[in-house]
ZAMARGU-4260 file (C-alpha; in steps of 0.2 Angstrom, whole numbers, plus 5000, padded with zeros to 4 digits):
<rodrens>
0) 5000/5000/5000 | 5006/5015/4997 | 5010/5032/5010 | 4994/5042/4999 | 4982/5025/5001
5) 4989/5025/5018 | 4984/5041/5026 | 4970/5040/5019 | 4965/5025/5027 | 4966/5036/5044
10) 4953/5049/5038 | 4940/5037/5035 | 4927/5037/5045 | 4923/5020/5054 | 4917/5007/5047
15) 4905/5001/5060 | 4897/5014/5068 | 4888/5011/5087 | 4868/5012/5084 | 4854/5007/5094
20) 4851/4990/5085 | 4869/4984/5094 | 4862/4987/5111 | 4857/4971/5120 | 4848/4979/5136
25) 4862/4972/5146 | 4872/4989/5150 | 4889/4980/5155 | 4887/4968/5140 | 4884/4985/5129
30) 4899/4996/5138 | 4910/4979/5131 | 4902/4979/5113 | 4903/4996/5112 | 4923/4994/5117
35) 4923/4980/5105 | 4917/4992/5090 | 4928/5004/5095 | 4943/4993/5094 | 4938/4986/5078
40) 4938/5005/5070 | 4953/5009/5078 | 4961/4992/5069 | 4953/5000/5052 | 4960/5017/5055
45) 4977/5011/5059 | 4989/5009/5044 | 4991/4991/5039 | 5011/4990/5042 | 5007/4996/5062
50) 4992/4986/5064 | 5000/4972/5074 | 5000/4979/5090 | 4983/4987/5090 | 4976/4969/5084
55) 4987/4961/5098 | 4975/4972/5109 | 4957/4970/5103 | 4964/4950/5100 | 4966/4950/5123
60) 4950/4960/5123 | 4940/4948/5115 | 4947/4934/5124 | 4940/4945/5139 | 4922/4950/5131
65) 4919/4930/5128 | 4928/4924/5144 | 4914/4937/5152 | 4897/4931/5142 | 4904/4914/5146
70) 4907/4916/5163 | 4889/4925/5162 | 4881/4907/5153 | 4888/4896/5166 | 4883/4906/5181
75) 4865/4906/5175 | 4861/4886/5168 | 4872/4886/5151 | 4880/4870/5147 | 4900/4871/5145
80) 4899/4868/5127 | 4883/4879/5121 | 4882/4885/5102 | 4888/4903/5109 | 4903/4897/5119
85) 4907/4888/5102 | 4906/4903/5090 | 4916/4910/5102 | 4929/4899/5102 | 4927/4898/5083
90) 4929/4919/5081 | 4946/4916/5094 | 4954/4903/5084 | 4951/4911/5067 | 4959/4927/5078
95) 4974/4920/5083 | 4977/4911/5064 | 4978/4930/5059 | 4989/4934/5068 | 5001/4920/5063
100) 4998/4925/5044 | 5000/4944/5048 | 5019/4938/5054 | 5021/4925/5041 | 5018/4938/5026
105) 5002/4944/5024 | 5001/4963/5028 | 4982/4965/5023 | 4973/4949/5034 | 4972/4959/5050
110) 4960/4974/5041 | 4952/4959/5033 | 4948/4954/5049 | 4942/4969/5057 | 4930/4971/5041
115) 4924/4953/5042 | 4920/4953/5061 | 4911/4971/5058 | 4900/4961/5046 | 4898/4948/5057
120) 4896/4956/5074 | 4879/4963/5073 | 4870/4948/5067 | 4878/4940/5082 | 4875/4954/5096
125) 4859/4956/5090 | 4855/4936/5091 | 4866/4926/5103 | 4868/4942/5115 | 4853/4950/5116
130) 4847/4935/5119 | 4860/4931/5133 | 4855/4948/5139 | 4836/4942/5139 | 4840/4926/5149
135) 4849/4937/5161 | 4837/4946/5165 | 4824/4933/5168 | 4836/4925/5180 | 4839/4939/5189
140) 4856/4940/5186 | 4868/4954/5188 | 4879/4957/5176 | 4888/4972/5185 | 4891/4962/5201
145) 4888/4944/5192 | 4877/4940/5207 | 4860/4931/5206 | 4847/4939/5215 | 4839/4921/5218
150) 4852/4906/5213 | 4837/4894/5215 | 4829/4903/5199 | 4842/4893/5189 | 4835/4878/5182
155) 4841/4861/5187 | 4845/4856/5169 | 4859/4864/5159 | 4855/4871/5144 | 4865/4870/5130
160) 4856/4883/5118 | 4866/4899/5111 | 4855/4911/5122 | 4845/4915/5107 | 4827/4908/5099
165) 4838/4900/5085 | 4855/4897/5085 | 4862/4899/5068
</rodrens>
């Protein structure tokens, strides 16, 4: 790329923007969404030969975010191995292959990858989380504190749905 097509790059606005349709009605969930967009415009604004730093950050954010929802699933009646936990996991590993072909040669996976999750990240906040953040909420489950109001509103059996009407 060249230094024009480079600074350029940093004048663009961002390529997701933070709207109303990403909020999930869980307002610690939507502080770390709202981080997670942030990051993922910060990655685009970044030219692509300094990147690797800046990913390396939103990369142990994300581990964070999902440790967190996880944490969330299985303090509230989630099986271990839900459909969310595993797109999760599916998300990290595609992450951390990035990053390996950032290092290896390829200069321009890392935006590709920023652009892909932007694509991909409301269909899933608006799904899997805010349905998470429903299932929460009827729990009684505080997010903030990651306390439950009543433990004995957990059911007995584990689910091992996504936190969503349809997992997908």
């Amino acid at each position: 790329m060249s230094t024009t097509a480079t600074s350029s790059v940093a004048h663009m606005p961002p390529v997701m923007a933070w709207t109303d349709s990403l909020h999930t009605g869980d307002a610690r969930m939507d502080e770390t969404h709202q981080e997670f967009v942030d990051m993922i415009n910060q990655i685009l604004a970044t030219p692509e030969d300094q990147q690797l730093p800046v990913y390396k950050a939103f990369l142990n954010h994300t581990v964070e975010h999902f440790a967190q929802e996880e944490r969330w699933m299985l303090a509230t009646g989630f099986s271990a191995d839900n459909c969310h936990a595993e797109h999760h996991a599916t998300i990290l590993e595609t992450m951390r292959v990035v990053e390996a072909h950032y290092l290896d040669s390829d200069k321009t996976i890392i935006t590709r990858m920023a652009e892909a999750l932007a694509e991909w990240f409301p269909g899933h906040a608006g799904s899997m989380d805010a349905g998470l953040a429903a299932h929460l909420k009827s729990v009684g489950f505080n997010s903030e504190s990651e306390t439950l109001a009543d433990p004995s509103a957990i059911q007995t059996v584990t689910m091992s749905g996504c936190g969503s009407v349809s997992c997908s």
